[in-house]
Residue, then its C-alpha position, 0 to 999 in steps of 0.5 A: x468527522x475528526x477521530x483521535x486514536x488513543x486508546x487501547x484494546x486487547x485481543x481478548x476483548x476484540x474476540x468477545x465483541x466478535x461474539x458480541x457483534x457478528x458483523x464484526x466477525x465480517x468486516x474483519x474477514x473482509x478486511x483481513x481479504x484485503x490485506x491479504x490481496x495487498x500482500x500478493x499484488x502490491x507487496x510484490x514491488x518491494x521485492x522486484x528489483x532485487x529479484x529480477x537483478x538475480x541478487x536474491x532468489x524469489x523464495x527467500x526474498x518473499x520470507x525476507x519481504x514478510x519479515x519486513x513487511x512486518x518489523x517496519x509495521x510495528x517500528x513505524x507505527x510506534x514512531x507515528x501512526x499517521x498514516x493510519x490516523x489519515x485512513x482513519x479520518x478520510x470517510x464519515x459513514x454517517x450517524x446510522x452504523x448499520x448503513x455505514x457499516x454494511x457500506x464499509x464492507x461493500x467498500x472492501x468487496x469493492x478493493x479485492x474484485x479491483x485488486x483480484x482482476x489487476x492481479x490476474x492480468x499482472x497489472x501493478x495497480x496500487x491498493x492503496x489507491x484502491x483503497x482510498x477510493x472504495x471506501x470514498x465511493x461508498x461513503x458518497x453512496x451512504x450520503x447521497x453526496x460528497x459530504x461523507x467525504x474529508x477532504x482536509x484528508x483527500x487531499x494528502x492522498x493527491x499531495x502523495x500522488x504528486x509528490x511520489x510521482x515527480x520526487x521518485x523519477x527526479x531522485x532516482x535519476x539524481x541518485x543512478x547518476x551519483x552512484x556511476x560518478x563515485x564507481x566510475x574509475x573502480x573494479x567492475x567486478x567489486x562494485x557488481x559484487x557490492x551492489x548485489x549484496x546491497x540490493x538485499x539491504x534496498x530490497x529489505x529497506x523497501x519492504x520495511x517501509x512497505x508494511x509502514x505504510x500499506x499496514x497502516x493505512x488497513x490499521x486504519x481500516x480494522x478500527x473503523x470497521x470495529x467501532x461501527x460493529x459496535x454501534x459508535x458512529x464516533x470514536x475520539x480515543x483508539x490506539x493501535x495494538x500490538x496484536x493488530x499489528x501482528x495480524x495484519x503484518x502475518x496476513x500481509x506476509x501469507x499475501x506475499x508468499x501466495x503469488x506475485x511472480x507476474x507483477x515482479x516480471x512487470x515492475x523488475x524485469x518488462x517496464x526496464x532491464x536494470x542492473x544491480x546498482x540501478x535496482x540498489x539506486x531504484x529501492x533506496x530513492x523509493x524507500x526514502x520517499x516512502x519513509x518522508x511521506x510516512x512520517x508526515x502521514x501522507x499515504x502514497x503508493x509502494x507501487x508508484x513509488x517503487x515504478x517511478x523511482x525505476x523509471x528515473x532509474x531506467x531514463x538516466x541512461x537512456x530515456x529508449x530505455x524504458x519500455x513505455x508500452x509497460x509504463x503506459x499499461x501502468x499509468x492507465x491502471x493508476x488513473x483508472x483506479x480512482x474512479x473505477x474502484x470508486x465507482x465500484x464502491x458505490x454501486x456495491x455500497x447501493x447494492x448492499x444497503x439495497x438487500x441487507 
């Protein structure tokens, strides 16, 4: 079940195998569905805070959010493809490549119906998640059991969870609190001014690690769906190219410049009401997490990660600060995702196999 990416192919030789293989030609729309609909439903949160806090306007902070999105792909996956090694190695589709890869398009079928719906009513529910759990539903559907499931691999995700979840609220607690005690006998209007130029700083740190991760793990996605196109059930030498990275970074970017206006409402301005130096807080603890998790190749979620460190952020003022109608709409959105998308996962891997 273990796969090690080493080695390298260029865009010129995907293109061919796309002539080559034509069901290559659809996972990679599927797959680029995917990232796309991650760009304008979890890109989003990277950028919430700085936007609601007025320190950017939408429009330049969507360039900025693609542009970084883009540079922390490239520079994190040179520095430790993990995470995309961890997405790569989680599901076992089984030997028979037909199957598995018709299972592996209902999987991203699966990710965007979920991603599509969560989007339309402004849920932030995390693709990541998603997409863990649509890929995990269809492998089971494959073997009639869990055995297509890693689960050395699963459990990172549930590490992830844990960890984003109780170090993002404690961190951004701590942190808010530090930051008050060092301003505390400064000029208000200084350090206003100060933090609104340094949300555009927390805002870019939060899309940079956005692309680390979120590209990564779809990185991941792209090589599996390539090798199964092909007939290779197993793979023991891929490398990321460049090129991939490009792709998905730019499809991720267009993702973010199509829409997002009702999660950055959600996240940055209904859960809590921040002021710049708690959003400047909020971006920093949740880009560290992130950057941790990414170079220990655990995924986590952005969304979860950014809404956790805001809600410790919201309660180091006041615990009635955060509106726990918004957070609770979250946190059902995020329990639901797993066996929900899961579910749909396998029914449409079932469904698929069924008529193709």
């Amino acid at each position: 079940m273990k796969r090690k990416m080493i080695m390298t192919i260029t865009l010129a030789q995907y293109i061919s195998q796309m002539q080559q293989y034509p069901a290559l030609i659809v996972t990679t729309i599927l797959t680029l569905g995917v990232i796309l609909v991650n760009g304008w439903t979890d890109a989003p949160n990277a950028i919430a805070t700085c936007v609601s806090t007025r320190s950017i306007k939408p429009k330049p902070a969507i360039l900025m959010a693609a542009a970084c999105n883009f540079i922390g792909l490239v520079v994190m996956t040179a520095i430790s493809p993990k995470v995309a090694e961890t997405i790569y190695n989680m599901v076992d589709f089984g030997g028979n490549t037909s199957d598995a890869l018709v299972a592996l398009c209902a999987a991203l079928v699966a990710i965007v119906v979920w991603a599509t719906a969560a989007s339309y009513f402004g849920i932030p529910t995390s693709e990541s998640h998603a997409l863990i759990a649509g890929l995990s539903g269809a492998a089971i559907a494959v073997h009639g059991s869990f055995d297509g499931v890693n689960g050395g691999e699963w459990i990172k995700v549930l590490y992830g969870l844990v960890f984003s979840t109780i170090l993002g609220f404690i961190a951004g607690y701590a942190v808010v609190k530090l930051v008050e005690r060092i301003c505390k006998n400064m000029d208000r209007r200084k350090t206003e001014q100060f933090f609104r130029k340094g949300q555009i700083f927390s805002g870019a740190a939060m899309a940079f690690m956005h692309g680390a991760q979120d590209g990564q793990k779809f990185m991941g996605v792209f090589l599996l769906g390539m090798f199964l196109a092909q007939g290779k059930a197993e793979m023991t030498a891929v490398a990321v190219p460049l090129w991939l990275m490009v792709l998905c970074a730019v499809t991720m970017g267009g993702g973010s410049a199509i829409g997002g206006e009702k999660i950055i409402k959600a996240v940055g301005m209904d859960m809590v009401k921040l002021q710049s130096y708690q959003g400047f807080a909020a971006d920093l603890v949740a880009a560290g997490c992130i950057l941790l998790s990414t170079l220990t190749g655990v995924p986590v979620s952005t969304t979860h990660t950014k809404t956790t460190a805001i809600m410790g952020v919201g309660a180091s003022r006041n615990i009635k600060r955060v509106n726990w109608g918004v957070v609770k709409g979250m946190i059902l959105a995020w329990v639901f995702t797993f066996p929900g998308c899961g579910l749909l996962g396998f029914l449409m891997a079932k469904f698929f196999m069924m008529i193709f």
